[in-house]
Backbone bond lengths (Angstrom), bond angles and torsions (degrees), N, CA, C in turn:
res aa  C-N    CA-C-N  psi(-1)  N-CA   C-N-CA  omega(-1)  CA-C   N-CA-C  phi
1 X - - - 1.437 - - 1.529 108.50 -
2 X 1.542 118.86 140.07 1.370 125.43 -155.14 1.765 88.45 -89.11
3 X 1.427 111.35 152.79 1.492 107.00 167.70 1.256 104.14 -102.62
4 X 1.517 126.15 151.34 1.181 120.81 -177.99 1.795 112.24 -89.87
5 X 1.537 126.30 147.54 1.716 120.53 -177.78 1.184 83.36 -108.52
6 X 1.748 103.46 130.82 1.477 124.41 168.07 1.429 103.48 -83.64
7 X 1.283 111.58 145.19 1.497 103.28 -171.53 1.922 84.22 -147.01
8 X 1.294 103.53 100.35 1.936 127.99 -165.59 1.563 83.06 -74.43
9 X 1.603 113.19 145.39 1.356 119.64 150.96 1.143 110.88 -104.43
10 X 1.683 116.43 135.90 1.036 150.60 -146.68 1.499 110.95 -135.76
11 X 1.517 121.70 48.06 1.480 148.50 144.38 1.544 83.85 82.13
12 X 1.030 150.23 13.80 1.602 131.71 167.98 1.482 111.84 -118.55
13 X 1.167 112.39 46.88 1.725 112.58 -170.40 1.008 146.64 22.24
14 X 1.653 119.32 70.19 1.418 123.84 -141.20 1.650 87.54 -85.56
15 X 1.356 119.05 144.88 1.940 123.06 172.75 1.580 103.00 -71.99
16 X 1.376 123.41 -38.41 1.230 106.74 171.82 1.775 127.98 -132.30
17 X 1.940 85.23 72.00 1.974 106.64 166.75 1.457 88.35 -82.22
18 X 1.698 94.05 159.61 1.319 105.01 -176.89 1.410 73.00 -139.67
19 X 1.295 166.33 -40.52 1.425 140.46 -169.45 1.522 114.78 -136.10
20 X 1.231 107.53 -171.12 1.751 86.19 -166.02 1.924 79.40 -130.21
21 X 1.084 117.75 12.30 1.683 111.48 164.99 1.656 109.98 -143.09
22 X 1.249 104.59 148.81 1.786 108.78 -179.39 1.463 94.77 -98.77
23 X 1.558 111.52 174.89 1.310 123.70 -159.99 1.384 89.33 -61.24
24 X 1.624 111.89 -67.33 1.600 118.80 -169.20 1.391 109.34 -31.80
25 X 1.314 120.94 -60.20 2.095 131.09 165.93 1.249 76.48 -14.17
26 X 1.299 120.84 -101.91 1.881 137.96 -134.24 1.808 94.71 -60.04
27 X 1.429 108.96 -27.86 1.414 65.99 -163.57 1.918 106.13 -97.44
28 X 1.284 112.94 -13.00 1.436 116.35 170.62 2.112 96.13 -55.49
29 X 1.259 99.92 -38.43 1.967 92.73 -176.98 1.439 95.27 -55.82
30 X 1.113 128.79 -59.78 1.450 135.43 -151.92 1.928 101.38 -57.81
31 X 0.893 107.12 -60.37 1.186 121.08 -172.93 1.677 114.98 -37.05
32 X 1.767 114.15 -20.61 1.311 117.92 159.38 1.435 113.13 -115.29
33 X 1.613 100.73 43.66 1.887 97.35 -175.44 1.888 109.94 -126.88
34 X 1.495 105.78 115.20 1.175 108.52 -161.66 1.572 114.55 -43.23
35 X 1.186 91.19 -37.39 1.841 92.32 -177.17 1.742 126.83 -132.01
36 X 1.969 83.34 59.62 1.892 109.48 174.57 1.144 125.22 -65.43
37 X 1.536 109.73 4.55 1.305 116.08 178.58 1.511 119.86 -61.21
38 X 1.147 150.67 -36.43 1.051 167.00 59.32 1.916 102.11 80.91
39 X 1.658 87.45 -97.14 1.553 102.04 160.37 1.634 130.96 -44.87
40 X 1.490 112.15 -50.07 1.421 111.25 -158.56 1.424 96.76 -102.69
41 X 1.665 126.16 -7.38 1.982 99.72 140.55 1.200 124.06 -98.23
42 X 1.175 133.21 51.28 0.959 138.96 164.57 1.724 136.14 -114.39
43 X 1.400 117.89 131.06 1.564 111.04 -151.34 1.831 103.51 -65.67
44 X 1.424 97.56 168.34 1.741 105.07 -155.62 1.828 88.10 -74.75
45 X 1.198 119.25 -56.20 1.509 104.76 168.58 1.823 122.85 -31.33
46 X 1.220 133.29 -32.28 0.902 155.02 -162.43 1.378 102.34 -85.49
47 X 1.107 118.69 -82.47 1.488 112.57 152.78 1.376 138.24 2.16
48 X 1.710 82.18 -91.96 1.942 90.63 153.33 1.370 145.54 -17.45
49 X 1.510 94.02 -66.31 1.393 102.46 161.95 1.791 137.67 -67.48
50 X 1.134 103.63 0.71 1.264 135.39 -153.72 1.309 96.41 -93.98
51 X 1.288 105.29 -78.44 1.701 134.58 153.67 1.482 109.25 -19.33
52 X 1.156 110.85 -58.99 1.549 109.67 -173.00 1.475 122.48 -68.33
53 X 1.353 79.29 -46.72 2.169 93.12 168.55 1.215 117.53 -55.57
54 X 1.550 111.88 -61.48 1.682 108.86 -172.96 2.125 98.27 -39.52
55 X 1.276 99.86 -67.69 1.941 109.66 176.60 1.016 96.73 -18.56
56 X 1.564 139.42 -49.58 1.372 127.11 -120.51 1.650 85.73 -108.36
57 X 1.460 102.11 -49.18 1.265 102.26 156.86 2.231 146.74 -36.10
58 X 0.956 65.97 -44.02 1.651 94.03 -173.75 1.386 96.01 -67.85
59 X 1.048 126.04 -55.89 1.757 132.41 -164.50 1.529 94.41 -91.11
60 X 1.110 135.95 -24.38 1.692 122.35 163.79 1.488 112.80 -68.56
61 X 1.292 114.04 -45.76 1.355 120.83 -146.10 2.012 105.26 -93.68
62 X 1.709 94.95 -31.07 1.546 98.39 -174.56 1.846 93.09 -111.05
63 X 1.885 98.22 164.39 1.874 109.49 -178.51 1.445 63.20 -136.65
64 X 1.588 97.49 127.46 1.915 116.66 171.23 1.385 84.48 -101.71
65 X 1.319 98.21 166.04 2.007 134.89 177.05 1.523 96.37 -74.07
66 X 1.145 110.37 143.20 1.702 112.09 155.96 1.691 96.92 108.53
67 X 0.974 98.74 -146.18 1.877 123.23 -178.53 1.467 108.58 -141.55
68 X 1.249 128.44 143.47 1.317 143.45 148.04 1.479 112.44 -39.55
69 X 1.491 132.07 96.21 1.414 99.86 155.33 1.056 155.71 21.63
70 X 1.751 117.08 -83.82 1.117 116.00 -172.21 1.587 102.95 -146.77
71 X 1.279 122.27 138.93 1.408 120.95 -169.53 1.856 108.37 -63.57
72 X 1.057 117.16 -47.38 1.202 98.36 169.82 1.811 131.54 -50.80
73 X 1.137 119.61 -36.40 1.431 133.00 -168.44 1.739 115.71 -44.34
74 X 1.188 112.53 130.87 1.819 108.46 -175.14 1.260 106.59 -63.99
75 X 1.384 113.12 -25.63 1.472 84.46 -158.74 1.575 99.56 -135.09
76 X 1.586 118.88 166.16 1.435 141.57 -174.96 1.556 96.04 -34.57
77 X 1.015 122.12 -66.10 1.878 138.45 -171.19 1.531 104.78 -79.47
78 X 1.565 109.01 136.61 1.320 140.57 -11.70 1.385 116.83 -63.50
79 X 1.148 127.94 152.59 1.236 131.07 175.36 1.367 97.25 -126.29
80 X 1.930 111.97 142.95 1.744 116.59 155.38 1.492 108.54 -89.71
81 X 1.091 99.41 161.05 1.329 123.75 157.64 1.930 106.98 65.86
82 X 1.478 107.48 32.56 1.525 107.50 164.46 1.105 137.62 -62.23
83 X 1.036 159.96 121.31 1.520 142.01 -169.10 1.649 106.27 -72.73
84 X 1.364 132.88 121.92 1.064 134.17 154.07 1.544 120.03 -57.98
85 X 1.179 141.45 117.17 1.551 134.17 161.51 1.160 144.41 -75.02
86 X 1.452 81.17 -7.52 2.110 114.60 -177.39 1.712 87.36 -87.97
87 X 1.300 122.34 -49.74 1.798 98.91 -144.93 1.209 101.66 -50.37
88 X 1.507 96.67 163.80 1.811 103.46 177.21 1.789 116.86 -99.06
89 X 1.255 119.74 26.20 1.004 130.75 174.63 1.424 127.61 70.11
90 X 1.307 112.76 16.68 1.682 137.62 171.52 1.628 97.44 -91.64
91 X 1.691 133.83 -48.19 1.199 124.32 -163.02 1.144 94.10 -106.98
92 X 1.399 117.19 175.90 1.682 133.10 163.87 1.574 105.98 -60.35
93 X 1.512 96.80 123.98 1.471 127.12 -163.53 1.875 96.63 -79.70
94 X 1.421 123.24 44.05 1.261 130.20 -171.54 1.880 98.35 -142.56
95 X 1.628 110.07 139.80 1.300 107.13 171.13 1.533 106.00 -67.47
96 X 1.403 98.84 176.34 1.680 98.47 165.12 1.291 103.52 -89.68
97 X 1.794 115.32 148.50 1.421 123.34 -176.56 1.708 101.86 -82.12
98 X 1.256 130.22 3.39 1.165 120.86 176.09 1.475 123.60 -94.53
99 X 0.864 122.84 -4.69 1.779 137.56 -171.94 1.507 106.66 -117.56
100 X 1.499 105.61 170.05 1.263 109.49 169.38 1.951 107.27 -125.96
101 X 1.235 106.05 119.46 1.547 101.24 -162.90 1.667 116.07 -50.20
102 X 1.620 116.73 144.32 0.669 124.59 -164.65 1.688 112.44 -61.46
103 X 1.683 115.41 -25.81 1.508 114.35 163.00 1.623 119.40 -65.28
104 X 1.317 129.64 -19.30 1.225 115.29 148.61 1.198 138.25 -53.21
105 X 1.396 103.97 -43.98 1.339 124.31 -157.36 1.681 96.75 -77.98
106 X 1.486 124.40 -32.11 1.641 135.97 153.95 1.156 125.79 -51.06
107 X 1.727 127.69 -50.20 1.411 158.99 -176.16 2.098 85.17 -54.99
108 X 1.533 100.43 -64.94 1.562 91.71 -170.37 1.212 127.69 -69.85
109 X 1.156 122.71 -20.88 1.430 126.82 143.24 1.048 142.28 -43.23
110 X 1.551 111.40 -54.83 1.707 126.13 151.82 1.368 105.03 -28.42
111 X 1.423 114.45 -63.30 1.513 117.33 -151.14 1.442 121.32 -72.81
112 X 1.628 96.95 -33.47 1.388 116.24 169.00 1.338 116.71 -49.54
113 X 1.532 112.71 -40.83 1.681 109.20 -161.61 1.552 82.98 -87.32
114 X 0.942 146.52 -54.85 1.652 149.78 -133.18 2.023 90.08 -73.56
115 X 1.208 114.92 -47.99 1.526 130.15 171.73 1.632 113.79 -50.62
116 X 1.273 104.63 -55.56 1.921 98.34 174.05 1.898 112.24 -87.36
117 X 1.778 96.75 16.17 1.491 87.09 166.80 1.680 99.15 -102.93
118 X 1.234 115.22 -36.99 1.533 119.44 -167.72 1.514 94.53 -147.45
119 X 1.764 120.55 157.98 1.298 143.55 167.53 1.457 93.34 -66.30
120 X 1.546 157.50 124.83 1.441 161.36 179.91 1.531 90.56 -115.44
121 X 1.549 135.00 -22.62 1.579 119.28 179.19 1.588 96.56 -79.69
122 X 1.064 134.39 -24.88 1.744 139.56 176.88 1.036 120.28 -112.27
123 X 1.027 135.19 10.39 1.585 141.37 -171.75 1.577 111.60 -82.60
124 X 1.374 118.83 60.01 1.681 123.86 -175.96 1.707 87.40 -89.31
125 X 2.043 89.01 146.21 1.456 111.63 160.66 1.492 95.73 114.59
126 X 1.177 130.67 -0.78 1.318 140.78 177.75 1.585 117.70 -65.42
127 X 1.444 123.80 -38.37 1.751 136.91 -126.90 1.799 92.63 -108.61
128 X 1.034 99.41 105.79 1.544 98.92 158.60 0.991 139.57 -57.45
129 X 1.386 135.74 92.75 1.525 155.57 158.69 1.855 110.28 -25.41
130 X 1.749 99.80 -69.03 1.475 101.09 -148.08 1.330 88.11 -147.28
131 X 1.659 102.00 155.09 1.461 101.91 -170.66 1.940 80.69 -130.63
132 X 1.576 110.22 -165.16 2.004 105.88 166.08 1.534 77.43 161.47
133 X 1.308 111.27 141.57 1.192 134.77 -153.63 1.640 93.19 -111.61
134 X 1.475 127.92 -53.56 1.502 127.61 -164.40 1.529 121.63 -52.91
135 X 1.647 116.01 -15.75 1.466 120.47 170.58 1.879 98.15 -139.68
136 X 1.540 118.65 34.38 1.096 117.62 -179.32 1.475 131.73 26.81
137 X 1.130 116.55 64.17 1.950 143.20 -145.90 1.830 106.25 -123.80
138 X 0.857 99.93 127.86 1.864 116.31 176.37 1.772 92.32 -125.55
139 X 1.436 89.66 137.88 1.474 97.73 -178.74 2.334 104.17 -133.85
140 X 0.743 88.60 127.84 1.734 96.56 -166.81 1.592 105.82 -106.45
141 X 1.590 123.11 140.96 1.256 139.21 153.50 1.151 139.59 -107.93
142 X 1.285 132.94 132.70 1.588 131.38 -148.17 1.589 85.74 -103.99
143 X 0.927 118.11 48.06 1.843 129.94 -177.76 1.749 94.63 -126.64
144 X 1.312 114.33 -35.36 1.509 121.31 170.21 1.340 107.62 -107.58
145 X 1.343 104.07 117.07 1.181 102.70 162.90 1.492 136.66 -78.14
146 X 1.417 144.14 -162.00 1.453 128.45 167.96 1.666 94.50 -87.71
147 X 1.227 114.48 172.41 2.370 127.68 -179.98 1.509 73.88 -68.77
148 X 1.494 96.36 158.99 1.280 126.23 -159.71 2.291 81.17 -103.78
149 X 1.193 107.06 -39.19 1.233 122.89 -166.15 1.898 90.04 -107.88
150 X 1.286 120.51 113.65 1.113 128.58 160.86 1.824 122.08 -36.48
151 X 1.232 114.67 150.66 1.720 102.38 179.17 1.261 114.93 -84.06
152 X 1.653 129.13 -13.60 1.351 117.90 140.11 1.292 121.53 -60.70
153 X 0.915 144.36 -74.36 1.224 127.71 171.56 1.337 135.87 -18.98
154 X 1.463 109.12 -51.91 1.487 132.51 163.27 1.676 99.15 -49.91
155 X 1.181 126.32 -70.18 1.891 132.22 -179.19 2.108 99.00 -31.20
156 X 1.362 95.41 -51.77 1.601 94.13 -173.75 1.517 108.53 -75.65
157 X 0.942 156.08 -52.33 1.389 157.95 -166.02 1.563 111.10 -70.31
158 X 1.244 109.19 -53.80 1.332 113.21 -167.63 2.200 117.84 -58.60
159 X 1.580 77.14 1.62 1.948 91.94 -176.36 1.778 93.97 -85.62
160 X 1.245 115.92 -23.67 1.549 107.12 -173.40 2.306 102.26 -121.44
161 X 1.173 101.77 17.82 1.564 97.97 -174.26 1.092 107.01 -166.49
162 X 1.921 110.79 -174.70 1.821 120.72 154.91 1.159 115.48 -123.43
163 X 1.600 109.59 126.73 1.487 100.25 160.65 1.857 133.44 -47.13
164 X 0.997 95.53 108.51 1.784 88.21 178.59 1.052 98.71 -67.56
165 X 1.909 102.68 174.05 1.478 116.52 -127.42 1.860 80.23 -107.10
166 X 1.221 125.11 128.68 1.202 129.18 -165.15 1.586 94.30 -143.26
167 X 1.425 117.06 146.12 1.332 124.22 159.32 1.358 118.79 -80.05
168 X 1.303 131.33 24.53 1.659 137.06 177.82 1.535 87.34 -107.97
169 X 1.421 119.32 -40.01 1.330 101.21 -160.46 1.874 129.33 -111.20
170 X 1.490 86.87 23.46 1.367 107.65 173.66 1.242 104.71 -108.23
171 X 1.751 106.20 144.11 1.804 102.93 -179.43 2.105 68.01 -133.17
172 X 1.681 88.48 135.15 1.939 94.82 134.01 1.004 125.58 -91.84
173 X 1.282 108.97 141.39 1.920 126.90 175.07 1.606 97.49 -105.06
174 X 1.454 93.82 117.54 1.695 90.00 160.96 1.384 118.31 -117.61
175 X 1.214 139.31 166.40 1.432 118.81 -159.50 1.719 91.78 -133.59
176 X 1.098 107.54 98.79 1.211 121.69 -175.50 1.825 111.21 -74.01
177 X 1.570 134.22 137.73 1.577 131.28 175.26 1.972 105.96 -109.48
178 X 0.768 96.36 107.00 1.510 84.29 162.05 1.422 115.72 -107.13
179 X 1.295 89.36 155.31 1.608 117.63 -155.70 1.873 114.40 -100.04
């Protein structure tokens, strides 16, 4: 079995990045993540691939603000002309087009570990239907699936983009009365 070479973009638009974090990234994240267990038994091939998906993920699932760099570049990041939401209004209220923000570079990590815990592109039966308070009851449909993109993940990204409108990442709530 072939191993896959992660090849991280590193804010100058490489044509062939395949992730936007290296193993070391994920595993310095992990190291303040209550429940890294996930990630740090898991083989370094494993990883890898992990790594690559969440990416692969991220750029399917999110449309970031700004422009891509450079037309050749694989992937979503770097982007010009993003709006930062953090600056404090002393610098230009724009990321730099040379980096890839450090909430991405988190987001793929997230996604990575959440992926070698469960399949999240197939993961139906997740989506809450109905909630009812009188025998404290949650009722679930495999018609919703669980976000394809975790809601941490989602918390970090959504500061530089929008999730497009995907059927992984819609749940209905119905609010059921019993009588």
């Amino acid at each position: 079995m072939a191993t896959i070479a992660l090849i991280k973009e590193d804010g100058t638009g490489k044509a062939d990045a395949n992730t936007y974090a290296s193993a070391a990234d994920a595993d310095a994240y992990h190291e303040g993540h209550l429940y890294a267990s996930a990630w740090t038994g898991a083989s370094a091939g494993d990883k890898d691939k992990a790594l690559v998906m969440a990416t692969r993920l991220i750029d399917a699932e999110y449309q970031f603000h700004g422009y891509r760099v450079k037309a050749t570049q694989a992937l979503q990041w770097p982007r010009s002309n993003c709006p930062d939401p953090d600056a404090d209004g002393s610098v230009v209220n724009v990321l730099t087009s040379a980096a890839v923000p450090r909430n991405v570079l988190w987001a793929t990590c997230e996604i990575a570990r959440e992926l070698l815990i469960v399949d999240r592109t197939a993961a139906f039966g997740e989506g809450l239907i109905a909630t009812w308070t009188a025998t404290d009851g949650l009722k679930y449909s495999k018609h919703y699936p669980r976000p394809v993109i975790p809601k941490v993940a989602q918390a970090l990204l959504t500061k530089y983009g929008v999730l497009l409108c995907s059927r992984g990442a819609m749940v209905c709530h119905v609010r059921m009365c019993r009588t």
